[in-house]
Biotite code that builds the C-alpha atoms (Angstrom):
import biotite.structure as struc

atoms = struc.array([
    struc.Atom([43.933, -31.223, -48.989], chain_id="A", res_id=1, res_name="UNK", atom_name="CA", element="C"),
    struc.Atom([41.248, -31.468, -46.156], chain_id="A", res_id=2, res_name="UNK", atom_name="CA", element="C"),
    struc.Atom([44.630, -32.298, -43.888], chain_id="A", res_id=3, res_name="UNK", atom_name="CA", element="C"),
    struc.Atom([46.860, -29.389, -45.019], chain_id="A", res_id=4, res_name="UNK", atom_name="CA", element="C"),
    struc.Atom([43.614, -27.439, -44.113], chain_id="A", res_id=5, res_name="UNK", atom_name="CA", element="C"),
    struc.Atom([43.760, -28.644, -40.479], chain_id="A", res_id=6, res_name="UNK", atom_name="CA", element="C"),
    struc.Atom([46.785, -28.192, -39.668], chain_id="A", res_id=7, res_name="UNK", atom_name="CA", element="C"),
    struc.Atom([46.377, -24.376, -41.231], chain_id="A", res_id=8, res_name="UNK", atom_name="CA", element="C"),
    struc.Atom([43.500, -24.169, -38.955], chain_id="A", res_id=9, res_name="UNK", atom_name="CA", element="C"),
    struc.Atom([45.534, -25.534, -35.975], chain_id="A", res_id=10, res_name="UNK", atom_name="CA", element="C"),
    struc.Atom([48.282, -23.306, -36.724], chain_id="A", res_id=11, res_name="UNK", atom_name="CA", element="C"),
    struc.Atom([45.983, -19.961, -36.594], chain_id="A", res_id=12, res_name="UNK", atom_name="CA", element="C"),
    struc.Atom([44.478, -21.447, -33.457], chain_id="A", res_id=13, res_name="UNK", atom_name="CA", element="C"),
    struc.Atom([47.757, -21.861, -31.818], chain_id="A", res_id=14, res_name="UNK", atom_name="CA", element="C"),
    struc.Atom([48.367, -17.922, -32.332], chain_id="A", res_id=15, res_name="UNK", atom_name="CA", element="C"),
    struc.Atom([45.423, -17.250, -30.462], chain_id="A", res_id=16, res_name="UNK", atom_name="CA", element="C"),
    struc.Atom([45.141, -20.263, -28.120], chain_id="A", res_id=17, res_name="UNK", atom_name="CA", element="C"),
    struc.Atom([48.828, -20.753, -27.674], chain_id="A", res_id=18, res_name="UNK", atom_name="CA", element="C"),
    struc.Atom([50.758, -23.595, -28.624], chain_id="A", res_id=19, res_name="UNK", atom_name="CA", element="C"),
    struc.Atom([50.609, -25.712, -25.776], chain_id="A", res_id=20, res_name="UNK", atom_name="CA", element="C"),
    struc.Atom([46.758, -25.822, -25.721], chain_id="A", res_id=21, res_name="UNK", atom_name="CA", element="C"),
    struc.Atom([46.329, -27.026, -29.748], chain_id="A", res_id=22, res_name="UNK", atom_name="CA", element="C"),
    struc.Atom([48.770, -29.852, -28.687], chain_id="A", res_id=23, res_name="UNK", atom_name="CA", element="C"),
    struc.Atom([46.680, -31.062, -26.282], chain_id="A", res_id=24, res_name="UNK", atom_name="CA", element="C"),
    struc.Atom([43.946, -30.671, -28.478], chain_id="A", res_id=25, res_name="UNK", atom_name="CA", element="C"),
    struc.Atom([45.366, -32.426, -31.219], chain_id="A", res_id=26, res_name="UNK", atom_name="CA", element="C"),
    struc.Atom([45.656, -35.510, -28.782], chain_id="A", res_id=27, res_name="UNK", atom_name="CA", element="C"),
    struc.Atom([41.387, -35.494, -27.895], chain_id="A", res_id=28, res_name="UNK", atom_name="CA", element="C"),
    struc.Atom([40.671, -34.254, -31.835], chain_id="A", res_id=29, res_name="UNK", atom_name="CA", element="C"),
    struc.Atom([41.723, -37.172, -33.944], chain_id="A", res_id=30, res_name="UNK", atom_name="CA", element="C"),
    struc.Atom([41.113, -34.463, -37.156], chain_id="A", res_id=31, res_name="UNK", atom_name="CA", element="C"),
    struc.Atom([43.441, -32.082, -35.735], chain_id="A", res_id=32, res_name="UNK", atom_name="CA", element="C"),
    struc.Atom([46.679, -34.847, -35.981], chain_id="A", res_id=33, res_name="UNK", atom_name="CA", element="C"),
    struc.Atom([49.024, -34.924, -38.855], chain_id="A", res_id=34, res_name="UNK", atom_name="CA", element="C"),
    struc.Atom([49.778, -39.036, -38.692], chain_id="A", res_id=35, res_name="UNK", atom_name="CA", element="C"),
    struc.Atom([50.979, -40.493, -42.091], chain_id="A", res_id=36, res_name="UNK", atom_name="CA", element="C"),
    struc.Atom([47.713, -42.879, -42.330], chain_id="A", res_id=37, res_name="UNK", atom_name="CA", element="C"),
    struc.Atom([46.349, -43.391, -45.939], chain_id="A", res_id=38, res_name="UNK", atom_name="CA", element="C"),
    struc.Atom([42.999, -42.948, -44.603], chain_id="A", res_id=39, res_name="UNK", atom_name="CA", element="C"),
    struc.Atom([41.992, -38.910, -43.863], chain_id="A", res_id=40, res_name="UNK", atom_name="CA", element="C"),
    struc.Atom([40.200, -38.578, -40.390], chain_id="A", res_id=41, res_name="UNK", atom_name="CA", element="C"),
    struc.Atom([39.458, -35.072, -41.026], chain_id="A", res_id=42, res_name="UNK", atom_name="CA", element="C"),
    struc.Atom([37.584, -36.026, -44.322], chain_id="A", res_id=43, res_name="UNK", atom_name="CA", element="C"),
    struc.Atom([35.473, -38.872, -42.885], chain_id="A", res_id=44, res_name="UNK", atom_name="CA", element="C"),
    struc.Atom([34.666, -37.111, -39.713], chain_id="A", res_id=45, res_name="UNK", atom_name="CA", element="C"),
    struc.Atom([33.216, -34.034, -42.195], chain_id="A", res_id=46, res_name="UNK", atom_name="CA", element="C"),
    struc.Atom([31.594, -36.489, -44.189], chain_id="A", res_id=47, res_name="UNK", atom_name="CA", element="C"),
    struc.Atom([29.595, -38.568, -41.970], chain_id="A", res_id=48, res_name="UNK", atom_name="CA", element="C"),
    struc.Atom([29.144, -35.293, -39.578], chain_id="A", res_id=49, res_name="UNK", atom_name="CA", element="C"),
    struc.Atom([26.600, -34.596, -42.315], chain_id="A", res_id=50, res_name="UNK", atom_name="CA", element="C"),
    struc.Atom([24.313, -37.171, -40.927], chain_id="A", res_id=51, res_name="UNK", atom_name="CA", element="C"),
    struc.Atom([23.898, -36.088, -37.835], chain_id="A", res_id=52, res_name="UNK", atom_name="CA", element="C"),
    struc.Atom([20.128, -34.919, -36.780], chain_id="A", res_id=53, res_name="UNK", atom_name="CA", element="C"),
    struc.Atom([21.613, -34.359, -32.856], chain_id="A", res_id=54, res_name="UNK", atom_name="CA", element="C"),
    struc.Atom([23.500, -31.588, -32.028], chain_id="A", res_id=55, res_name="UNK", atom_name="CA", element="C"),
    struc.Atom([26.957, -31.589, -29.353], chain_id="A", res_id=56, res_name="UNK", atom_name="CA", element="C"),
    struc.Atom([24.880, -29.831, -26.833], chain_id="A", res_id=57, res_name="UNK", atom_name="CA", element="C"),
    struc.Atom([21.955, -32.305, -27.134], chain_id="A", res_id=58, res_name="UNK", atom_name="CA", element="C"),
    struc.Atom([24.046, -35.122, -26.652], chain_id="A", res_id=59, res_name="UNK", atom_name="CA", element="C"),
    struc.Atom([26.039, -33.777, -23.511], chain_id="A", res_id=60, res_name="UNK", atom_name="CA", element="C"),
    struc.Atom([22.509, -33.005, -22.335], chain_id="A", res_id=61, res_name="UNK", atom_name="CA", element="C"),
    struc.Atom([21.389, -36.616, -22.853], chain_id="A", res_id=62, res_name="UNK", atom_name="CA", element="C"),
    struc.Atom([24.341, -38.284, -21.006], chain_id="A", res_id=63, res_name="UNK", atom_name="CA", element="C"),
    struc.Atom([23.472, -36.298, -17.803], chain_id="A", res_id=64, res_name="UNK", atom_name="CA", element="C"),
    struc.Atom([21.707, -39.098, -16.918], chain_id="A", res_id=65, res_name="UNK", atom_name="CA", element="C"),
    struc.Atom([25.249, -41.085, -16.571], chain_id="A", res_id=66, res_name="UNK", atom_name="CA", element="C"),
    struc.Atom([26.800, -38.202, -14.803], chain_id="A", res_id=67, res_name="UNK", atom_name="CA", element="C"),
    struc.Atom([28.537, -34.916, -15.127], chain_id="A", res_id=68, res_name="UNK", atom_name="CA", element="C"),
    struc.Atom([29.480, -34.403, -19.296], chain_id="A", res_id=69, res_name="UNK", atom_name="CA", element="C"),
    struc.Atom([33.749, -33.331, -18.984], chain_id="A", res_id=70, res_name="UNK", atom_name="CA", element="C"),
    struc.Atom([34.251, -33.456, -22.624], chain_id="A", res_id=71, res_name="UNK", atom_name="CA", element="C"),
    struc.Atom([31.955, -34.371, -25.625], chain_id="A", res_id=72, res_name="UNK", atom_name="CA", element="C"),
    struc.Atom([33.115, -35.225, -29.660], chain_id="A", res_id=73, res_name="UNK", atom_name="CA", element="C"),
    struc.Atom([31.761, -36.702, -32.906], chain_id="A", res_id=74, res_name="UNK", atom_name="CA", element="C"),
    struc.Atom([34.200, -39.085, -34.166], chain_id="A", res_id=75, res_name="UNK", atom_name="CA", element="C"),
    struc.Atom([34.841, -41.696, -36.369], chain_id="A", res_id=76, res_name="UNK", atom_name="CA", element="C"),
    struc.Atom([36.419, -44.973, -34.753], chain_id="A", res_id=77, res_name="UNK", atom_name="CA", element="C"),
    struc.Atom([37.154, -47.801, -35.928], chain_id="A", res_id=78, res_name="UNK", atom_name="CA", element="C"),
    struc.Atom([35.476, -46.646, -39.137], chain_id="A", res_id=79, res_name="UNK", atom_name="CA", element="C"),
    struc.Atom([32.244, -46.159, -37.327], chain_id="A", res_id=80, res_name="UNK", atom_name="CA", element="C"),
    struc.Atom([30.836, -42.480, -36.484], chain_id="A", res_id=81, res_name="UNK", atom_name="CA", element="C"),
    struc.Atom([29.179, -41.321, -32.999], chain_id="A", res_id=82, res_name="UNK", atom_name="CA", element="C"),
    struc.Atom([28.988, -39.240, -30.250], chain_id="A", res_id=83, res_name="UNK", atom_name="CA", element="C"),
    struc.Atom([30.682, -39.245, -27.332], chain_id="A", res_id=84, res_name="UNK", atom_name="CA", element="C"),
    struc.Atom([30.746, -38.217, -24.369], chain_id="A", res_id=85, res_name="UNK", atom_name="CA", element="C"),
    struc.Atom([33.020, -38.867, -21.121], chain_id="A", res_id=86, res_name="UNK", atom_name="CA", element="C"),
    struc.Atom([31.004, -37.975, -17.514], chain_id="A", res_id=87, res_name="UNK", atom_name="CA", element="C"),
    struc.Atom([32.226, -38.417, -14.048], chain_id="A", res_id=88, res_name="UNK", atom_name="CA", element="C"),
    struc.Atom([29.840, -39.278, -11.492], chain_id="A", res_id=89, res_name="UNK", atom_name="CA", element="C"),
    struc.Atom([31.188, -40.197, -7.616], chain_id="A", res_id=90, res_name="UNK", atom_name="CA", element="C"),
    struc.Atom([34.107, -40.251, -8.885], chain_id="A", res_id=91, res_name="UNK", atom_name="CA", element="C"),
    struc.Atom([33.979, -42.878, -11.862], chain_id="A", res_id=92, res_name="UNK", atom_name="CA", element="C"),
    struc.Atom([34.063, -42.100, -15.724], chain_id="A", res_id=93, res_name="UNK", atom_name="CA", element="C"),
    struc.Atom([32.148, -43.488, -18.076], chain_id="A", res_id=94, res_name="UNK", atom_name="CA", element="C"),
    struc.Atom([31.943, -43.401, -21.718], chain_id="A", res_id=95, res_name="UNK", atom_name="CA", element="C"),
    struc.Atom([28.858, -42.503, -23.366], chain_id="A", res_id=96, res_name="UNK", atom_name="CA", element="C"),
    struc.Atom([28.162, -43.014, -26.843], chain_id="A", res_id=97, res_name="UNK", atom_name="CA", element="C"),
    struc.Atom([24.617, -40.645, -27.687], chain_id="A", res_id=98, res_name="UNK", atom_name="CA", element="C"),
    struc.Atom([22.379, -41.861, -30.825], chain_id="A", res_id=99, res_name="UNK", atom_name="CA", element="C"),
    struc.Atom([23.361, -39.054, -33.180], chain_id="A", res_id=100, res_name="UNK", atom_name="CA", element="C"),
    struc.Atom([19.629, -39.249, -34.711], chain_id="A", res_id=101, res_name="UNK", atom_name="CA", element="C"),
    struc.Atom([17.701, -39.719, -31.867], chain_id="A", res_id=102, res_name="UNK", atom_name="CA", element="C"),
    struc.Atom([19.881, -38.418, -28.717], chain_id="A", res_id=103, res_name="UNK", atom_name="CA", element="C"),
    struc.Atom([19.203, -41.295, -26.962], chain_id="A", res_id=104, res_name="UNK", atom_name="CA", element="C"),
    struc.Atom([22.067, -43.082, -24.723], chain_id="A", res_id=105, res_name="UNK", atom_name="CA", element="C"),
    struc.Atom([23.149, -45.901, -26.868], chain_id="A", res_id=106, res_name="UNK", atom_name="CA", element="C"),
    struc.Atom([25.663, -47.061, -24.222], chain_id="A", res_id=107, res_name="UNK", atom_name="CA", element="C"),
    struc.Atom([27.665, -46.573, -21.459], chain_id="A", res_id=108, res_name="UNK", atom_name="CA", element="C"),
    struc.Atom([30.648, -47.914, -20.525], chain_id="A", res_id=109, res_name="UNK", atom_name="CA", element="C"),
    struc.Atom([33.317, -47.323, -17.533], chain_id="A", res_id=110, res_name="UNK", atom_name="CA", element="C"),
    struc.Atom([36.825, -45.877, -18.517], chain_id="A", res_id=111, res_name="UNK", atom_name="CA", element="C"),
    struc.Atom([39.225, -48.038, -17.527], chain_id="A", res_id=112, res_name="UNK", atom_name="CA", element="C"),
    struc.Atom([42.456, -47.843, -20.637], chain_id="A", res_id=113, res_name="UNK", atom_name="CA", element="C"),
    struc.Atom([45.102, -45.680, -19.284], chain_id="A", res_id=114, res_name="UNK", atom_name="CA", element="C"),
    struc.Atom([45.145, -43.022, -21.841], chain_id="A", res_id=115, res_name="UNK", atom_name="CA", element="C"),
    struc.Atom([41.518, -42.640, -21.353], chain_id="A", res_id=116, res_name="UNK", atom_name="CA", element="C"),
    struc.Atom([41.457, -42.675, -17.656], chain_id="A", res_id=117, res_name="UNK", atom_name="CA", element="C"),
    struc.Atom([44.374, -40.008, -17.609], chain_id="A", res_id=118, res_name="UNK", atom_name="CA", element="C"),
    struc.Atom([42.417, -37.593, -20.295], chain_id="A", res_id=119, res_name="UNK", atom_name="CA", element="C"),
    struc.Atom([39.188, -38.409, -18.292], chain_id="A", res_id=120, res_name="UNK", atom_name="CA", element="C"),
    struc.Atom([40.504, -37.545, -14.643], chain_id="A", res_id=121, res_name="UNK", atom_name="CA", element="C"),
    struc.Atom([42.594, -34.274, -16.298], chain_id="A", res_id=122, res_name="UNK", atom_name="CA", element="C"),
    struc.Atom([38.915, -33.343, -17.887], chain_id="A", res_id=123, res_name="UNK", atom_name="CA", element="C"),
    struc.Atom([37.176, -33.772, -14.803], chain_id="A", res_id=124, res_name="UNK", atom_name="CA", element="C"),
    struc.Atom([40.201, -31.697, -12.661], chain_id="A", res_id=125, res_name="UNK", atom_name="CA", element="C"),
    struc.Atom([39.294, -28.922, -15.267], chain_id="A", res_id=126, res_name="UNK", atom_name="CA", element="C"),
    struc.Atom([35.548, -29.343, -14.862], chain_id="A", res_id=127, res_name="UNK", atom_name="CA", element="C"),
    struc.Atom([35.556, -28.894, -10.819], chain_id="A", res_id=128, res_name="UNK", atom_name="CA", element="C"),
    struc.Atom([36.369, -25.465, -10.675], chain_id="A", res_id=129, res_name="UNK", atom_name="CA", element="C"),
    struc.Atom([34.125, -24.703, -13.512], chain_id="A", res_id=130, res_name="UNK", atom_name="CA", element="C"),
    struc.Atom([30.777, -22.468, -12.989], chain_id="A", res_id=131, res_name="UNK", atom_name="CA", element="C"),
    struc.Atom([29.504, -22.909, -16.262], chain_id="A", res_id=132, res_name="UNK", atom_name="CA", element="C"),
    struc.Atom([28.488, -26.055, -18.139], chain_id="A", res_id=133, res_name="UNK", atom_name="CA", element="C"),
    struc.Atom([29.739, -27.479, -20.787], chain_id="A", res_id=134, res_name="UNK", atom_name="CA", element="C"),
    struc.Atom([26.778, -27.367, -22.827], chain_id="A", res_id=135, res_name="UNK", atom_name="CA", element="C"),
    struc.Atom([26.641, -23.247, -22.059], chain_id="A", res_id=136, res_name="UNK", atom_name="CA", element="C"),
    struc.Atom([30.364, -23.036, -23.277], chain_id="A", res_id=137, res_name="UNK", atom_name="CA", element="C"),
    struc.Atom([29.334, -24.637, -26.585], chain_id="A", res_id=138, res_name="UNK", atom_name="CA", element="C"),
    struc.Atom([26.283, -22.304, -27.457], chain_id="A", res_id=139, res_name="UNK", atom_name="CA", element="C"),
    struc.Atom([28.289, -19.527, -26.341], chain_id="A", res_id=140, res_name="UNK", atom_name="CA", element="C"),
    struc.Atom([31.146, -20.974, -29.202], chain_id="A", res_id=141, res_name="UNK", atom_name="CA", element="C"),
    struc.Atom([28.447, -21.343, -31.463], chain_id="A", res_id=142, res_name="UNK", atom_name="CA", element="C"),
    struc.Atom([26.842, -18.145, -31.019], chain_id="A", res_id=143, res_name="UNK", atom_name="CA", element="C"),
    struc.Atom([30.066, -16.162, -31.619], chain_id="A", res_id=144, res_name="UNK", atom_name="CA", element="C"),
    struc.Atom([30.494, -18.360, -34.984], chain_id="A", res_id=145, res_name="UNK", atom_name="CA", element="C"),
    struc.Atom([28.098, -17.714, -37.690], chain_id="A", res_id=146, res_name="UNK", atom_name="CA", element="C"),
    struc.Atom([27.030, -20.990, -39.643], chain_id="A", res_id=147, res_name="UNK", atom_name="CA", element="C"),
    struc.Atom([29.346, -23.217, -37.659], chain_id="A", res_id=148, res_name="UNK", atom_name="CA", element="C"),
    struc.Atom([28.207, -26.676, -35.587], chain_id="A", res_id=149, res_name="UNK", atom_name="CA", element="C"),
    struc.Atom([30.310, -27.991, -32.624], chain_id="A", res_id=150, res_name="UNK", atom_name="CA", element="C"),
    struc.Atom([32.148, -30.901, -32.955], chain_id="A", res_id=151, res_name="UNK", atom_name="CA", element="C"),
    struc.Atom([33.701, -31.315, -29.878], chain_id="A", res_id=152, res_name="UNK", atom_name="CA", element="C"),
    struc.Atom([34.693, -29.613, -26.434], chain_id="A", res_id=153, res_name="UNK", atom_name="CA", element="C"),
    struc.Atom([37.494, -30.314, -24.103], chain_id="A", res_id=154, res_name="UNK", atom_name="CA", element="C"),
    struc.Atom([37.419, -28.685, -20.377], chain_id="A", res_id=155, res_name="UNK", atom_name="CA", element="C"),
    struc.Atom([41.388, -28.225, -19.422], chain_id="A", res_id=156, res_name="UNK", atom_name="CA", element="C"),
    struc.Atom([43.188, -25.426, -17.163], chain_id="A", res_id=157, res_name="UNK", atom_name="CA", element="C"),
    struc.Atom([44.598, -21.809, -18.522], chain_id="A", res_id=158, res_name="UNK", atom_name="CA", element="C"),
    struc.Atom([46.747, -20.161, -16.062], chain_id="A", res_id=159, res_name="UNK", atom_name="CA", element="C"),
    struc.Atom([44.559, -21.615, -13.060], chain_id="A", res_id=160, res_name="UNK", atom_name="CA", element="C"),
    struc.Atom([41.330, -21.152, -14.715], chain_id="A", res_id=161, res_name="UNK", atom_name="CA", element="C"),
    struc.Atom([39.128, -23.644, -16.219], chain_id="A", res_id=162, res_name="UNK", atom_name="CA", element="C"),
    struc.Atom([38.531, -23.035, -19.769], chain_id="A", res_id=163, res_name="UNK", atom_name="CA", element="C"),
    struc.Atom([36.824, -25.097, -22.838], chain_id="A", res_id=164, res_name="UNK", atom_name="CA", element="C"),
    struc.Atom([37.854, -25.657, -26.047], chain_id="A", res_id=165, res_name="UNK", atom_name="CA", element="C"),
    struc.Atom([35.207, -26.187, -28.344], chain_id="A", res_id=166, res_name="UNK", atom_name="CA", element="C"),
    struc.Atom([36.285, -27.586, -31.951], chain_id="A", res_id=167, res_name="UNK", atom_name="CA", element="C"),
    struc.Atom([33.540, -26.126, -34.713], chain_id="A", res_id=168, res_name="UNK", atom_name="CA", element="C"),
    struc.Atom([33.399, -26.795, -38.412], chain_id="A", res_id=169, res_name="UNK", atom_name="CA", element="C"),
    struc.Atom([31.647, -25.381, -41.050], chain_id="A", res_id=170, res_name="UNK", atom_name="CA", element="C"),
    struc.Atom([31.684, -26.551, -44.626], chain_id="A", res_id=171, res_name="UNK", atom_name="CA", element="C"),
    struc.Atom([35.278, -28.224, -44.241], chain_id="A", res_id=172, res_name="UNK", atom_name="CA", element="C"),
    struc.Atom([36.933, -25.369, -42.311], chain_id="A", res_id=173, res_name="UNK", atom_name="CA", element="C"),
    struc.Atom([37.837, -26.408, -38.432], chain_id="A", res_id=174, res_name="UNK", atom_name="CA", element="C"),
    struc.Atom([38.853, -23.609, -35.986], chain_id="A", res_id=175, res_name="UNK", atom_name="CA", element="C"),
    struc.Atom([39.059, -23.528, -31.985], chain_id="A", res_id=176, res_name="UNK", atom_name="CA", element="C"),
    struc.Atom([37.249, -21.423, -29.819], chain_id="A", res_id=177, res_name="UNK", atom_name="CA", element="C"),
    struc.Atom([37.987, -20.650, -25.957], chain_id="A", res_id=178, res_name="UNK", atom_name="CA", element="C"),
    struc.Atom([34.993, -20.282, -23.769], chain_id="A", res_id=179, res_name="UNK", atom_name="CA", element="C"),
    struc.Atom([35.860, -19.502, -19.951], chain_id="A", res_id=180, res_name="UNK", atom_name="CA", element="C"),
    struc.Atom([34.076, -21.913, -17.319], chain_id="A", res_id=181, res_name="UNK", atom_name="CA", element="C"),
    struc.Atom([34.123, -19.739, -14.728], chain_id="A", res_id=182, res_name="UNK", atom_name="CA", element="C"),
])
């Protein structure tokens, strides 16, 4: 149910975001993808979200100390819930996974997988033409979304211009909102 609910949510995004932007979406939001796994990522992600004392912004914010924040999500992997956030700094990318109680850096770690690397550099392509922070881009979400939290936001490039996508959730409804970063 939660997963037909997604994809609905995807679907209305895509009609204002376009479809090629919810794609690429679906690959950094692990809720937004329709796989055929028993176990519902949208559902746990909602669920454990509800522990969470930290909010997006507060754990980009606390990961400045590692670098620049390009992109920022709660998530569940490997069955385990956090915060994280990619930065670039002298151009390396770390990892860094914020206490979601205490917004406290847990731990960094470089980027080195492939898939990572590629989203990380893309993010960070995105994120040097931007005049706005990431952090901004998600209160501004948030403050043209009654009652909703940010789950995540992705940096990428619209027709030249850098623009964020900021996943928000409220009750167990998803939807996409595009903030402009410059």
């Amino acid at each position: 149910m939660i997963r037909r609910k997604l994809i609905t949510a995807a679907a209305v995004s895509s009609a204002v975001v376009g479809l090629a932007a919810v794609v690429g979406l679906a690959g950094h939001y692990a809720v937004l993808r329709d796989d055929d796994d028993d176990d519902d990522e949208g559902e746990g992600l909602i669920k454990a979200f509800g522990a969470t004392k930290v909010s997006l912004q507060e754990g980009l914010a606390a990961s400045e100390q590692e670098g620049q924040p390009i992109s920022g999500k709660f998530e569940v992997d490997n069955g385990k819930f956090q915060l994280s956030v990619y930065t670039a700094k002298d151009g390396k990318f770390s990892e860094v996974l914020v206490d979601y109680v205490t917004s406290k850096v847990a731990k960094a770690e470089p980027i080195t997988k492939d898939d990572d690397l590629s989203a990380a550099q893309s993010q960070s392509a995105a994120m040097a033409n931007a005049k706005i922070a990431l952090k901004d881009a998600v209160d501004k979400a948030i403050g043209e979304s009654a009652g909703f939290r940010a789950v995540g936001v992705v940096p990428n490039l619209k027709e030249g211009h850098p623009v964020a996508s900021v996943l928000l959730l409220k009750g167990e409804q998803f939807t996409i909102v595009q903030q402009p970063l410059d």
